[in-house]
C-alpha positions as CSV (number, residue, x, y, z in Angstrom):
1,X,-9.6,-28.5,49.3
2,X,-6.6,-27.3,47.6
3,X,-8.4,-24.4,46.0
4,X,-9.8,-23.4,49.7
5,X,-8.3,-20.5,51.1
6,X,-9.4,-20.9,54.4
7,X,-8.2,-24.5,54.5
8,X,-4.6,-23.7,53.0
9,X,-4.4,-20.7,55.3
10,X,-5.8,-23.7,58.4
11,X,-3.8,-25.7,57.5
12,X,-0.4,-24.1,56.4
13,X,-0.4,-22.2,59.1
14,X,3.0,-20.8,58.6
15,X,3.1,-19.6,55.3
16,X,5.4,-22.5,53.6
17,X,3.4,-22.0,50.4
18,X,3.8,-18.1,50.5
19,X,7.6,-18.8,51.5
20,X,8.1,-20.9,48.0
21,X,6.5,-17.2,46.3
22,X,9.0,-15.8,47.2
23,X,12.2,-17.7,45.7
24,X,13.0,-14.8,43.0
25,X,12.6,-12.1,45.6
26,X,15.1,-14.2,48.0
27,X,17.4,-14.9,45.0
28,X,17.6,-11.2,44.3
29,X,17.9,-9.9,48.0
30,X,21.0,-11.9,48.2
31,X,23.0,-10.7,45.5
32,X,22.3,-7.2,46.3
33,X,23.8,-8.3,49.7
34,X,26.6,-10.0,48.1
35,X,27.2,-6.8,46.7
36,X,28.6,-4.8,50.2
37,X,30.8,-7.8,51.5
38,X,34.4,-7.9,50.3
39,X,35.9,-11.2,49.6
40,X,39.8,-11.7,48.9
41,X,40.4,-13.5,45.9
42,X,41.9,-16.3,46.8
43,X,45.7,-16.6,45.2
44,X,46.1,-20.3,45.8
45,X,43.0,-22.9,46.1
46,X,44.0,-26.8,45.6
47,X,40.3,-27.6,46.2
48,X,37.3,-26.6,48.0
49,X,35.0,-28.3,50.5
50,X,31.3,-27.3,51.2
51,X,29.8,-28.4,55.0
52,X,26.7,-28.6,55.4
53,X,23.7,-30.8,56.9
54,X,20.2,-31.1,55.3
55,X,18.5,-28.3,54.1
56,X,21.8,-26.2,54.0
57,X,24.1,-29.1,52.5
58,X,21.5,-29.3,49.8
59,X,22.9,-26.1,48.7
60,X,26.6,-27.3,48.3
61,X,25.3,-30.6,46.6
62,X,23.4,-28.2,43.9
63,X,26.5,-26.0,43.2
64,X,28.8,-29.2,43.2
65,X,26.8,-30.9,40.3
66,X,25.8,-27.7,38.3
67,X,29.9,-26.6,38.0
68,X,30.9,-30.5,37.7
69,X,32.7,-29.7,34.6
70,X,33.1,-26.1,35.1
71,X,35.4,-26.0,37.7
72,X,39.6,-27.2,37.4
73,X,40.0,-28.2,41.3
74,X,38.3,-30.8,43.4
75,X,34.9,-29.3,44.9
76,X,33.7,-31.7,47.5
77,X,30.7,-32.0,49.7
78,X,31.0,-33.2,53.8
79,X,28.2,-33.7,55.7
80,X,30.2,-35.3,58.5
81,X,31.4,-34.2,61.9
82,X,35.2,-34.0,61.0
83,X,37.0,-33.2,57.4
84,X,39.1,-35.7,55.0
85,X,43.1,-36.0,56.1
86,X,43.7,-34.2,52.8
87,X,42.3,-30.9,54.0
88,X,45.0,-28.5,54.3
89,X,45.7,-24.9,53.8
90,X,45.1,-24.2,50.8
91,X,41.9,-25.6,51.1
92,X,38.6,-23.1,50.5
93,X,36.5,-24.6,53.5
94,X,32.8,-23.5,52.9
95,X,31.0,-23.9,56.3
96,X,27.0,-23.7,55.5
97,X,24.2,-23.4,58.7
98,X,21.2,-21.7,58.5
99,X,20.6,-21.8,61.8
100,X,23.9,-21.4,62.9
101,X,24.1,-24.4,65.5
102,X,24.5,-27.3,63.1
103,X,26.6,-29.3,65.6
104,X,28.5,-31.2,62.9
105,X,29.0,-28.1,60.8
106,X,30.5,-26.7,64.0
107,X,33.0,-29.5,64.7
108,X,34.1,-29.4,61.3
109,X,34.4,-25.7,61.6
110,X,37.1,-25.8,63.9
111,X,39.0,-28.4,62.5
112,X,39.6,-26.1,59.3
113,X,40.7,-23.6,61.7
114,X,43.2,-25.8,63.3
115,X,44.3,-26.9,60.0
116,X,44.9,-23.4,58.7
117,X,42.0,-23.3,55.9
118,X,40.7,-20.5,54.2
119,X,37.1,-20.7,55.4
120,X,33.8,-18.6,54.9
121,X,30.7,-19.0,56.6
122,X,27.3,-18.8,55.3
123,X,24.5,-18.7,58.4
124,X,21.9,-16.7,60.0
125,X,23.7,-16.6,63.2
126,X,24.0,-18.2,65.9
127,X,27.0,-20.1,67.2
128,X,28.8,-20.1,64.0
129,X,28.5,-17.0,63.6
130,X,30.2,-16.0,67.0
131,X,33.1,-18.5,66.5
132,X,33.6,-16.7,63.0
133,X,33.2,-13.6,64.3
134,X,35.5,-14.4,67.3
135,X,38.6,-15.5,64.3
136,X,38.0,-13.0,62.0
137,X,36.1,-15.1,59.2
138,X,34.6,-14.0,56.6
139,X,30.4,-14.6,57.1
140,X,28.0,-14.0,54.8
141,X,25.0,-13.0,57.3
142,X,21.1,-14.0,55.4
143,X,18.1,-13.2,57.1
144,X,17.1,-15.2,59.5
145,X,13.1,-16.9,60.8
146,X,12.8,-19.3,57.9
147,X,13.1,-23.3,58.2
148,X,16.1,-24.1,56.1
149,X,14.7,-25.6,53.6
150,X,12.5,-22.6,52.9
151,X,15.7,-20.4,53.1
152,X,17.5,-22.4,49.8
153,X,17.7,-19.3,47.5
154,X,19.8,-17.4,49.9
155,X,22.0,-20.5,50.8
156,X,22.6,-21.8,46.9
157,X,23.2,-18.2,45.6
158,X,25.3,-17.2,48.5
159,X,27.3,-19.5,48.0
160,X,27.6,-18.8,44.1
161,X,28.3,-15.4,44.8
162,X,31.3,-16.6,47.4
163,X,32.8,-18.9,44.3
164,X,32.5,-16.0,41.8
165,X,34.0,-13.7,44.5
166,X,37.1,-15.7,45.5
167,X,37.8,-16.6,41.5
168,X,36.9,-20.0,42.3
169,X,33.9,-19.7,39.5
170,X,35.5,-17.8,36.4
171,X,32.6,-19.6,34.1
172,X,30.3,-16.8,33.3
173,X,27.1,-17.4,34.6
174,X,25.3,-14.3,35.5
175,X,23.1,-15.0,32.4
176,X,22.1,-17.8,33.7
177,X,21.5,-16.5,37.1
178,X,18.8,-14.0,35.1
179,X,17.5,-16.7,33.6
180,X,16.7,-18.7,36.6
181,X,15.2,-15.3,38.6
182,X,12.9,-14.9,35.4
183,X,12.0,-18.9,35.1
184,X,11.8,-19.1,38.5
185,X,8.8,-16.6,38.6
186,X,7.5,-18.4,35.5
187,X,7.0,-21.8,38.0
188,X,5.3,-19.6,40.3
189,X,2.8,-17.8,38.0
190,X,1.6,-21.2,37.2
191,X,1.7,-23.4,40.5
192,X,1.1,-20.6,43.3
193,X,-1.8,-21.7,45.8
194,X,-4.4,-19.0,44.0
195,X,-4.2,-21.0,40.6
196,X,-7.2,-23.3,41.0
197,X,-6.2,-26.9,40.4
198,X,-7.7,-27.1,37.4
199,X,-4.6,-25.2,35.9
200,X,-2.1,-26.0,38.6
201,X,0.1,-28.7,37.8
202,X,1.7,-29.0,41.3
203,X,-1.4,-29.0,42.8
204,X,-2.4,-32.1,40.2
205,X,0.5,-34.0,40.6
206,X,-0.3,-33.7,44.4
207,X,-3.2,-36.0,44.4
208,X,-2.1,-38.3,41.7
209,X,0.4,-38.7,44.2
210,X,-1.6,-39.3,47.8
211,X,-1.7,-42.3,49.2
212,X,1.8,-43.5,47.6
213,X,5.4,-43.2,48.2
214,X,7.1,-41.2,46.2
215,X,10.3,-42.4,44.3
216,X,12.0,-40.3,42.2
217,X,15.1,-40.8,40.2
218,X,18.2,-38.4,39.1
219,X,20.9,-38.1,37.0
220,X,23.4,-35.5,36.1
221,X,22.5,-32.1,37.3
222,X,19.2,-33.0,38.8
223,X,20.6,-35.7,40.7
224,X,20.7,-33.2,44.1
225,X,17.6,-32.4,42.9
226,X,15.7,-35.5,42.8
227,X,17.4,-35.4,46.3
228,X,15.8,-32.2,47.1
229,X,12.5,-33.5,46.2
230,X,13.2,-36.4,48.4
231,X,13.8,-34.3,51.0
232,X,10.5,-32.2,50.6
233,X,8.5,-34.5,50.7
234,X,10.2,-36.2,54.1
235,X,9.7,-32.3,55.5
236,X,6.7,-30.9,53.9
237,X,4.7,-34.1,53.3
238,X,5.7,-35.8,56.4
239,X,6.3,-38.8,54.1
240,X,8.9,-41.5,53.5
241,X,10.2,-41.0,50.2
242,X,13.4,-42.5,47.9
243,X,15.4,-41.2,45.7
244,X,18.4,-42.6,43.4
245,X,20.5,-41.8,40.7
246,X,21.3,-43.1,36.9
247,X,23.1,-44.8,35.4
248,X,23.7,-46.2,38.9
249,X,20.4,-47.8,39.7
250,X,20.1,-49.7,36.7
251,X,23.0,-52.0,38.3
252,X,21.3,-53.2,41.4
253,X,17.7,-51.2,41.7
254,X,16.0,-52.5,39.1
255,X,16.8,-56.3,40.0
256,X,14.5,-55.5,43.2
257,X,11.6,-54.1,40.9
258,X,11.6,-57.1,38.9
259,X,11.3,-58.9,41.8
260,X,8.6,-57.4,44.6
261,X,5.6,-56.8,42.7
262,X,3.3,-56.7,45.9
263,X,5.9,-53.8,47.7
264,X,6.2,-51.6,44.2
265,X,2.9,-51.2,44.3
266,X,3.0,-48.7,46.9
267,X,5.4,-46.0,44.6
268,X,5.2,-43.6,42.9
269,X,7.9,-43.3,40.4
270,X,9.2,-39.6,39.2
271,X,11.8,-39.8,36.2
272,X,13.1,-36.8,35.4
273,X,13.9,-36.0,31.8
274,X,15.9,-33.8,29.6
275,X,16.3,-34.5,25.7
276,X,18.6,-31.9,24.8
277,X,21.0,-33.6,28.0
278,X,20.1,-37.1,27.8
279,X,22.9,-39.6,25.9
280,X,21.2,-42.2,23.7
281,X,22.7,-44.6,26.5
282,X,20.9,-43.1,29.4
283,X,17.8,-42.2,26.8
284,X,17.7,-46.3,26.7
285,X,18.1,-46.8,30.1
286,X,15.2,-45.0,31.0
287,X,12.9,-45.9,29.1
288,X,13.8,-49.7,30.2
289,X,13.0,-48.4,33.5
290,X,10.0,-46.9,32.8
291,X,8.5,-50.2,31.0
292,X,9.1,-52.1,34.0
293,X,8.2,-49.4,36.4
294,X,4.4,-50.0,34.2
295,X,4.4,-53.0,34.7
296,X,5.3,-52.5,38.4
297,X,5.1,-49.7,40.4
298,X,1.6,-47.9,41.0
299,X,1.8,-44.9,38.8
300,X,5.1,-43.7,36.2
301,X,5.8,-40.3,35.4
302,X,8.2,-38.0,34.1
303,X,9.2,-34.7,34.4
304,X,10.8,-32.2,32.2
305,X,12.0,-29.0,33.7
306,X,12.0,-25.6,32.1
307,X,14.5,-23.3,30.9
308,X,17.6,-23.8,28.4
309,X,20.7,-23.1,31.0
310,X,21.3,-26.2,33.9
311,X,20.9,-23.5,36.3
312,X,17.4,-22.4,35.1
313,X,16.3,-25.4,34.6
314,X,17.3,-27.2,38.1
315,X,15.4,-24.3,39.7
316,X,12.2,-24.9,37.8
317,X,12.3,-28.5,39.2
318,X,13.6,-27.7,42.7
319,X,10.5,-25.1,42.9
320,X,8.0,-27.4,41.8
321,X,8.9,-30.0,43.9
322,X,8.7,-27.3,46.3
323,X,4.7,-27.1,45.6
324,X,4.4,-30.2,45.4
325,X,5.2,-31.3,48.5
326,X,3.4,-28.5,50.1
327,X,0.0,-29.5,48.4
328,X,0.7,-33.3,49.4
329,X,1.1,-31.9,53.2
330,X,-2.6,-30.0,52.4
331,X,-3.8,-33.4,51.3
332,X,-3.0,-35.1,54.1
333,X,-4.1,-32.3,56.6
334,X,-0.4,-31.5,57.9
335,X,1.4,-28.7,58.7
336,X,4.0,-28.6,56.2
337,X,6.3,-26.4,58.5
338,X,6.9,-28.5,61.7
339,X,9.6,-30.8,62.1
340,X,9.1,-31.8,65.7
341,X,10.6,-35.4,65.9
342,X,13.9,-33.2,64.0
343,X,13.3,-30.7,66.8
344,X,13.7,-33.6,69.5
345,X,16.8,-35.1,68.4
346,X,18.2,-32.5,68.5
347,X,16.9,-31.8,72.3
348,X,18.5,-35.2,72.9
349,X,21.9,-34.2,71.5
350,X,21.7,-31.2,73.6
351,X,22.0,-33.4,76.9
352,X,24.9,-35.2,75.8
């Protein structure tokens, strides 16, 4: 099935798969774009604050763990309809929406506003883009007619290019940037839908995976990334899914593991690994975990990404998590684009 043309082009019927080919081309479109929009530097920041809701606030979560120990100010993530008391002017307020009518991104829009933040806006349109429009805020406009999920390289490296532009980022990273354009394309050389399963390993670790729920664990920089995946596979697979993150879990997760034999059977567990990143103390921790998980959970396995920068190598797993999920959706004979109950929520909202 998976090596079918005609049932991946049946079934995927709106290009997901070819959207994830894509990812270097996006990444690259971007920064060229980035390159005709002027951005003050920003004299006085006390700390910045990224909203954004699901496949957009995935974006902020990403850049907020990568520059964890890069950056001297506060860098905070809101996924909320209002912002923290201690938002004030010399806030950078970062408002993400692909779409651009993310009703809690909105509210929380113009509450910077009324608080006197400096605030930049990173959408497709739509009503965030008029209200910025309408002050005189800075937007950086991507292309729009992608789910925004599918639209993550423009969000995350928009909003690296906003950080390197305002002098928030001084780390230098544009080596790393290259590095992630060239393993990116190295992910998708090897996992694309015309490499026949027999040498694709998202395609593989598809069907070891259908039939299970997935649960994968995090820690460090691929903590929004195990969230990512989690994400995916909600979207794309149309599957519940967990994620959590070390050295967290191991204080209350693992008790219920020990303890539910029948229900573990039902996971999947992804453990994503790093040696050159891993302390000896997490090291130990996981491997604890993954001798119970054997003896517990339906199938074990861990994932190493590629590349040597945390950039590069948080985009080799976001992308093939990307596949994955997609070829799990194939599996199952879904559409991996729709999100129709998402879609009637937010009808619902609308008549409030």
């Amino acid at each position: 099935m998976l090596d079918d043309p005609e049932i991946l082009r049946k079934i995927d019927a709106a290009g997901m798969l070819q959207t994830i080919d894509k990812f270097p081309l996006y990444i690259k479109d971007i920064r060229e774009h980035l390159t005709s929009i002027h951005i003050f530097k920003l004299i006085k920041v006390d700390n910045v604050i990224i909203t954004g809701m699901g496949g957009s606030g995935i974006a902020g979560e990403i850049v907020a763990s990568l520059l964890r120990d890069k950056l001297d100010i506060p860098f905070v993530l809101n996924r909320d309809y209002d912002l923290p008391k201690w938002v004030k002017k010399d806030t950078l307020a970062i408002f993400i929406s692909y779409s651009g009518n993310t009703e809690e991104t909105i509210s929380a829009f113009k509450i910077a506003h009324q608080k006197k933040c400096s605030i930049i806006c990173i959408t497709s349109g739509g009503k965030l883009e008029e209200l910025a429009e309408k002050r005189n805020i800075t937007t950086i406009k991507i292309p729009g007619g992608l789910q925004p999920r599918a639209a993550i390289a423009y969000l995350l490296f928009s909003l690296i290019g906003v950080l390197q532009k305002t002098g928030i980022l001084t780390h230098q990273i544009e080596p790393d940037i290259i590095e992630a354009i060239t393993t990116a394309q190295e992910i998708i050389s090897e996992n694309n839908s015309q490499v026949e399963e027999a040498k694709n390993p998202a395609k593989q670790f598809a069907r070891v995976l259908f039939g299970a729920i997935p649960q994968i664990y995090g820690w460090g920089v691929y903590t929004p990334i195990a969230t990512r995946w989690r994400y995916q596979f909600n979207e794309n697979s149309k599957l519940i899914a967990r994620d959590d993150t070390l050295p967290e879990c191991t204080h209350n997760d693992i008790v219920g593991w020990s303890s539910n034999p029948k229900a573990s059977q039902h996971f999947s567990v992804i453990l994503f690994r790093d040696r050159s990143f891993e302390t000896i103390y997490l090291t130990t921790r996981i491997e604890f975990m993954k001798t119970l998980f054997k003896e517990t959970a339906r199938t074990v396995h861990e994932i190493y990404p590629k590349g040597k920068s945390s950039l590069a190598k948080m985009i080799s797993l976001l992308l093939f998590g990307d596949y994955i999920s997609c070829y799990l959706a194939i599996l199952r004979q879904i559409d991996p684009t729709p999100i129709d109950v998402i879609t009637e929520l937010k009808q619902q909202l609308q008549k409030i």
